[in-house]
C-alpha positions as CSV (number, residue, x, y, z in Angstrom):
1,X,0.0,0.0,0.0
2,X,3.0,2.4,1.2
3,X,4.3,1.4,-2.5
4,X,0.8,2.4,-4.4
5,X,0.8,5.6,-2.7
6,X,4.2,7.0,-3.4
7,X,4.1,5.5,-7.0
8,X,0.6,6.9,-7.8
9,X,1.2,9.9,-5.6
10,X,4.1,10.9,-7.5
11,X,2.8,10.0,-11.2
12,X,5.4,7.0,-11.3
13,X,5.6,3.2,-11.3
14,X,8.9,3.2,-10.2
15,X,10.1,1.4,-6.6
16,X,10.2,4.1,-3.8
17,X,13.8,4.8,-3.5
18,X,13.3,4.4,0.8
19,X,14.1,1.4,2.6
20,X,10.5,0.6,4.3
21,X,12.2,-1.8,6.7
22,X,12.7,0.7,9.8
23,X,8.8,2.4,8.4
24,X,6.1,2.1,11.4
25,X,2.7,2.1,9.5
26,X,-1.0,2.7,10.6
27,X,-4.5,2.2,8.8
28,X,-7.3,3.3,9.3
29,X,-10.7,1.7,6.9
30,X,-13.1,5.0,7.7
31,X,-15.7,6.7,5.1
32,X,-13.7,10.1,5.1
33,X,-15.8,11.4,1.9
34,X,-19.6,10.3,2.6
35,X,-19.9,8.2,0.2
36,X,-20.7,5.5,2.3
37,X,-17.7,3.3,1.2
38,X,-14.5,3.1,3.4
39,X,-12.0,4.7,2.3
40,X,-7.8,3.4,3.7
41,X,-5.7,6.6,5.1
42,X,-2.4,5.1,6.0
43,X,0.2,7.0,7.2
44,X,3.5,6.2,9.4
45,X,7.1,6.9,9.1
46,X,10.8,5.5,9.9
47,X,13.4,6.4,12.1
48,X,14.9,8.5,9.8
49,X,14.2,10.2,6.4
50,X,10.6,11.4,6.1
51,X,7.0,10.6,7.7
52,X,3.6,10.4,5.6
53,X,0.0,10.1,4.7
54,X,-2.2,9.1,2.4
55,X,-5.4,8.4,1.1
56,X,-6.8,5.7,-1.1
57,X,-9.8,5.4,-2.5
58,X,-11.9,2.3,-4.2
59,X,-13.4,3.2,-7.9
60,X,-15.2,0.4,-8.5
61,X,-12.0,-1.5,-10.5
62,X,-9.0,-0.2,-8.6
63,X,-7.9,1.5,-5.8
64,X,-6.7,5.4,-6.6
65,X,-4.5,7.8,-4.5
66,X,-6.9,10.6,-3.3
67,X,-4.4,12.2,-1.7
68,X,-0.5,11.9,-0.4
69,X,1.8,13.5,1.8
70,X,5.7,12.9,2.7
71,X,7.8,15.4,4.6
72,X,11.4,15.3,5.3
73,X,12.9,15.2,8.6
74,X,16.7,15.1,9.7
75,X,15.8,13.2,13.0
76,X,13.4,10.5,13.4
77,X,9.4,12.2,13.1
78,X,5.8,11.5,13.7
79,X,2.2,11.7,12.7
80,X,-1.1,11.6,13.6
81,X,-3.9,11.2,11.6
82,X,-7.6,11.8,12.9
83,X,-10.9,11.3,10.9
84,X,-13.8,13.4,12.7
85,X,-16.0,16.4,12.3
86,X,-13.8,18.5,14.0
87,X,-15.4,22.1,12.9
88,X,-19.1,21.0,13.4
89,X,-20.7,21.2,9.8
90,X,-22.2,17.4,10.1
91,X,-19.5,16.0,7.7
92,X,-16.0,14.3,8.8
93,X,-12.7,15.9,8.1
94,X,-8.8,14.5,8.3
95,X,-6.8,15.8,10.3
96,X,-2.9,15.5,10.1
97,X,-0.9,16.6,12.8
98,X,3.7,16.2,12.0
99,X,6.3,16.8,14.1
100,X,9.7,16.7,12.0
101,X,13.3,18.2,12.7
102,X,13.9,20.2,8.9
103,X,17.6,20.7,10.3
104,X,20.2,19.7,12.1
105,X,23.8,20.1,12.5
106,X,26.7,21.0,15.3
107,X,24.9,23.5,17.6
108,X,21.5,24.1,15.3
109,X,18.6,22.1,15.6
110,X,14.9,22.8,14.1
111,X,11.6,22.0,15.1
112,X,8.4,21.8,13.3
113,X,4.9,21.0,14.7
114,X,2.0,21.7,12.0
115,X,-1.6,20.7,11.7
116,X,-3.1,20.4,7.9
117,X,-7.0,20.1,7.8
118,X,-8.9,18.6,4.6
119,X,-11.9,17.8,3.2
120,X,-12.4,14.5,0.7
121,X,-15.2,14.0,-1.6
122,X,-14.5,11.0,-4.3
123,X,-11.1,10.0,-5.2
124,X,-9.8,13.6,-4.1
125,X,-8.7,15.4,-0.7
126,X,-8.5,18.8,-0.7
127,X,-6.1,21.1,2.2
128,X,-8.5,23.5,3.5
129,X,-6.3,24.6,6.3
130,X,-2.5,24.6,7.7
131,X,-0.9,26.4,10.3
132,X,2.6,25.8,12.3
133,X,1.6,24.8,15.6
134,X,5.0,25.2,17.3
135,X,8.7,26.1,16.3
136,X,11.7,25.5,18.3
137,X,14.8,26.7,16.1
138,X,18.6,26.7,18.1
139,X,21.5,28.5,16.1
140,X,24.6,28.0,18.2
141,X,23.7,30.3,20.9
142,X,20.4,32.0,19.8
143,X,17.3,30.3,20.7
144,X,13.9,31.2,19.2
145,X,10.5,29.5,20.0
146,X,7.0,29.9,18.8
147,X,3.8,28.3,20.3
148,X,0.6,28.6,18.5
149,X,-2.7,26.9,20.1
150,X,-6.1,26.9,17.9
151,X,-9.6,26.0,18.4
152,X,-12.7,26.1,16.2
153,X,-15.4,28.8,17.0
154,X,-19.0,27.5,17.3
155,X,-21.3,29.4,15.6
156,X,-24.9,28.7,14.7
157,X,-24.5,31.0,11.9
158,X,-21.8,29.3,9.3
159,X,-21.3,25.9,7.5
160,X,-17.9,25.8,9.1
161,X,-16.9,26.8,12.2
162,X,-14.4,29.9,12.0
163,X,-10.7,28.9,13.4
164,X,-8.9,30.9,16.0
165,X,-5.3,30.4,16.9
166,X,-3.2,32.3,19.5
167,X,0.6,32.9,18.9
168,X,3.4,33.9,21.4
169,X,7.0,33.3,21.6
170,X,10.3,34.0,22.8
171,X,13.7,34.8,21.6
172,X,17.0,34.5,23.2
173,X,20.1,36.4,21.4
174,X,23.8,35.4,22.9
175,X,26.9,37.3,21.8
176,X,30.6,36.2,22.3
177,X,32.5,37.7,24.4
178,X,35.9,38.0,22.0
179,X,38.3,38.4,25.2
180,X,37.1,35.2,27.2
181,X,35.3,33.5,24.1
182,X,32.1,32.7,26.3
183,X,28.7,33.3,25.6
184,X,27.1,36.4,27.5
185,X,23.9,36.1,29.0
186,X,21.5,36.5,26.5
187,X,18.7,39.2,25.7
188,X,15.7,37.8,26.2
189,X,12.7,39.5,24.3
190,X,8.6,38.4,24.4
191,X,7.2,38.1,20.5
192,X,4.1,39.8,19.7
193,X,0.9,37.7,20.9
194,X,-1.6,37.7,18.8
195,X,-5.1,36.7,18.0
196,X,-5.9,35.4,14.4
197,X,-9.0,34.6,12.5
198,X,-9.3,32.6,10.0
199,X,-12.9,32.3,8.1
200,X,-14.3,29.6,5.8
201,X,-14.7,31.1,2.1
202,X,-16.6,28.2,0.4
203,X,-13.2,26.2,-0.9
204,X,-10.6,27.1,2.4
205,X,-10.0,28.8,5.3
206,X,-8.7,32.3,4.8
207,X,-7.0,34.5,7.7
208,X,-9.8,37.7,8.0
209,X,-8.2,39.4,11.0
210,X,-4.9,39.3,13.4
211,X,-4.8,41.3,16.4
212,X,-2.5,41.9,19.0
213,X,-3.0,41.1,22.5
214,X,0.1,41.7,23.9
215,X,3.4,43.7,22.5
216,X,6.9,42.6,22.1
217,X,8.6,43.7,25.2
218,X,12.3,42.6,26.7
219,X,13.1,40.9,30.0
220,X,15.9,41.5,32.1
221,X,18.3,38.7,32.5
222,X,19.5,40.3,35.8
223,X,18.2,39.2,38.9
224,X,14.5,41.4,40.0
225,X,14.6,41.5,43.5
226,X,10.9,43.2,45.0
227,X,9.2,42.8,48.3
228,X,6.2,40.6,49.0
229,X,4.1,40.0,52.2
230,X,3.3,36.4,51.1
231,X,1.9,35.5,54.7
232,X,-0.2,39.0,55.3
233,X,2.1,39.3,58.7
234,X,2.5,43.1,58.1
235,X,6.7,42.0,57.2
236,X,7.6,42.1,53.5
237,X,9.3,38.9,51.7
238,X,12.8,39.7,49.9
239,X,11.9,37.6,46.4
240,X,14.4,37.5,43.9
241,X,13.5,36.5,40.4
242,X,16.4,35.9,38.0
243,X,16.5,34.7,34.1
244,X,19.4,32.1,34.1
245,X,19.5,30.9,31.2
246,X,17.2,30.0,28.1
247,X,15.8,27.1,29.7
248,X,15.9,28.2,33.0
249,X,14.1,30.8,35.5
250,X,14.0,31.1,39.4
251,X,12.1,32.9,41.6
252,X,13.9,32.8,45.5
253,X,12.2,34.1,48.4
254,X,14.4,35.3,51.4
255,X,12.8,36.3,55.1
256,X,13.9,38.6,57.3
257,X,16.1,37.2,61.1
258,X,17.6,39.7,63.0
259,X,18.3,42.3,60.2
260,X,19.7,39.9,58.0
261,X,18.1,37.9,55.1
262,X,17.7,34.5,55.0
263,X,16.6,31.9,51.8
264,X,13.4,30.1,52.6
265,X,12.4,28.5,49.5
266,X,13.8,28.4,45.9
267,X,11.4,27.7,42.6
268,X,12.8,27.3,39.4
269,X,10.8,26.5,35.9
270,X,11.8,26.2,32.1
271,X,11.3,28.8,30.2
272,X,7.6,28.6,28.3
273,X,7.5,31.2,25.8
274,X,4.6,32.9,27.1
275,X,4.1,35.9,29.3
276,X,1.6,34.5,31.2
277,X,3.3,31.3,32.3
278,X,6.8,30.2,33.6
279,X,7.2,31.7,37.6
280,X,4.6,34.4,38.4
281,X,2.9,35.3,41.6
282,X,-0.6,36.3,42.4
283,X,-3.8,35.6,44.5
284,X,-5.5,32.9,42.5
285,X,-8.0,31.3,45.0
286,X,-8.9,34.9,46.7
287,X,-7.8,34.4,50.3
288,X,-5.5,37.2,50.2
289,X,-2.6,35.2,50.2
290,X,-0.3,35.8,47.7
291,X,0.2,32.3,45.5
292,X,3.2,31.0,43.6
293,X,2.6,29.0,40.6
294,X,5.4,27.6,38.4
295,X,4.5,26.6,35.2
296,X,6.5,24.1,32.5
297,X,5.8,23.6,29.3
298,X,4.7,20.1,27.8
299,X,6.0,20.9,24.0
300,X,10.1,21.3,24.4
301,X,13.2,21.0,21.9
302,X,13.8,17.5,22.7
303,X,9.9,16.6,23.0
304,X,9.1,12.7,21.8
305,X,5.7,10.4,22.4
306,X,4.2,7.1,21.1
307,X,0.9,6.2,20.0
308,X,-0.4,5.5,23.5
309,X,0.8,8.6,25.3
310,X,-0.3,11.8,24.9
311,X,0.8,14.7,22.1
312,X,2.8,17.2,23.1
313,X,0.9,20.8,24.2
314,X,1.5,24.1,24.0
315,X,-0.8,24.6,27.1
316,X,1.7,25.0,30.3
317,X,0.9,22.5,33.4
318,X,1.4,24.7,36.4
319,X,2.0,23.9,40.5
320,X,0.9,25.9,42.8
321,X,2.3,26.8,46.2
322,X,0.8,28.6,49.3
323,X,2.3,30.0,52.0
324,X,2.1,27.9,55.2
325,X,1.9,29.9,58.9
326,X,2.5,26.3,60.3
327,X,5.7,25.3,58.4
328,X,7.1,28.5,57.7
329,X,7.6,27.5,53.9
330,X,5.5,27.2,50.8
331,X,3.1,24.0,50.3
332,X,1.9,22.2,47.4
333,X,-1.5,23.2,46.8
334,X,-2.7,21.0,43.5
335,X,-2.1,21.4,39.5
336,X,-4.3,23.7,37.2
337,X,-3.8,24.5,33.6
């Protein structure tokens, strides 16, 4: 079958030039045009070389290739195919989600995370929709990463529903210090955050509006030191917050003894991408009791999964931690989202 659909896919009877020893493959028999015939999407990939997808479709003498997909990857990739009606118009779609490495070498490594949506209809899938989910790129010393998360709108009023995605990112930019030859710490800047819109127009999805929610802004890599009353005892908290690296921030909170300063409790947390996640502080639950809540992202450079664990989120899981009169430290409180 892997065979049929590169030969077909690509217009040739000639073997497929990859060895299909090391290739992983999937099927799925699902009606994916409404024809009320099962269609086979197969779609897999090796250790190395490329991963892809395809669909084949019976018409009435042979099978045909409705569609096919193969994209290269320096390090071993996946994908994962769903077949539902994902934007609520009462006929399925397929969804194909990849997550391929376009380049490697001696300090660079990419990262790629997309999602293509399409609709079939006999012998022929059409793309109606792609968008990069995620990018992780890693130049030597620079480090630049992108997080994208979508959902589709309901409306009562439209076919298909509209699709929203949500972008932020995060850049960090080393120089080399030409006396000692070392990296200096690195400027950190916050990417735009934005809100797009993309509408159905009959035939595809087309981007109608883009917004911004949130301007670019830099962070200092020096330690922030402020003053917190985290146990609303009248005496203010010493914390110091400090970007370390560009996968690493900490937030250490130092009492008062005796007019000196003392460390209670260190927090540290990888570096998310977003401005609203990663170490922050506030009063989530309303008892006027200033929370901590350290957040780490699920989607990282060296982020892997198999078909029975879960894929790999933008969406941060965060701890949070409550000041304890008893203890004299922070406490676990639970995990939120």
């Amino acid at each position: 079958m892997y065979e049929l659909l590169v030969n077909l896919g690509h217009g040739s009877t000639e073997t497929p030039i990859f060895d299909l020893t090391n290739y992983n493959f999937q099927k799925l028999e699902v009606d994916v045009d409404q024809d009320n015939e099962r269609e086979i999407v197969l779609f897999g990939g090796g250790q190395i070389n490329s991963v892809f997808a395809g669909v084949l479709d019976w018409d009435g003498i042979r099978w045909r290739v409705a569609w096919f997909d193969r994209l290269e990857t320096r390090y071993s990739g996946k994908i994962r195919v769903q077949v539902d009606d994902f934007d609520g118009d009462a006929q399925t779609e397929l969804l194909v989600e990849t997550l391929t490495h376009p380049c490697s070498g001696s300090g660079v490594l990419c990262q790629l995370w997309e999602v293509s949506l399409l609709k079939c209809e006999r012998l022929h899938c059409s793309l109606i929709w792609t968008y990069p989910l995620a990018e992780n790129n890693q130049f030597m010393g620079d480090y630049e990463r992108i997080n994208n998360e979508y959902c589709f709108l309901k409306s009562d009023d439209l076919l298909k529903a509209d699709i929203e995605v949500l972008q932020h990112g995060i850049t960090f930019d080393r120089e080399r210090d030409e006396e000692t030859r070392t990296l200096t710490l690195p400027t950190i800047s916050v990417l735009t955050t934005t809100r797009t819109i993309f509408e159905w127009h009959g035939a595809e999805y087309v981007q109608t509006m883009s917004i911004i929610l949130k301007p670019e802004y830099m962070l200092n890599n020096k330690p922030v030191t402020e003053t917190v009353d985290f146990d609303s005892d009248g005496t203010l908290e010493r914390v110091v917050y400090d970007w370390t690296s560009a996968d690493e921030q900490t937030l250490s909170i130092y009492q008062r003894s005796e007019e000196e300063w003392h460390l209670t409790q260190v927090f540290s947390a990888s570096v998310t991408g977003s401005p609203d996640t990663g170490v922050f502080l506030d009063d989530f639950d309303g008892d006027e009791l200033v929370d901590i809540v350290v957040c780490q992202p699920i989607f990282a450079r060296t982020v892997s999964w198999d078909n029975s664990s879960e894929w790999p989120s933008v969406r941060p899981s965060c701890t949070v931690y409550e000041w304890s009169s008893n203890t004299r430290i922070f406490q676990f409180i639970g995990q939120r989202s």
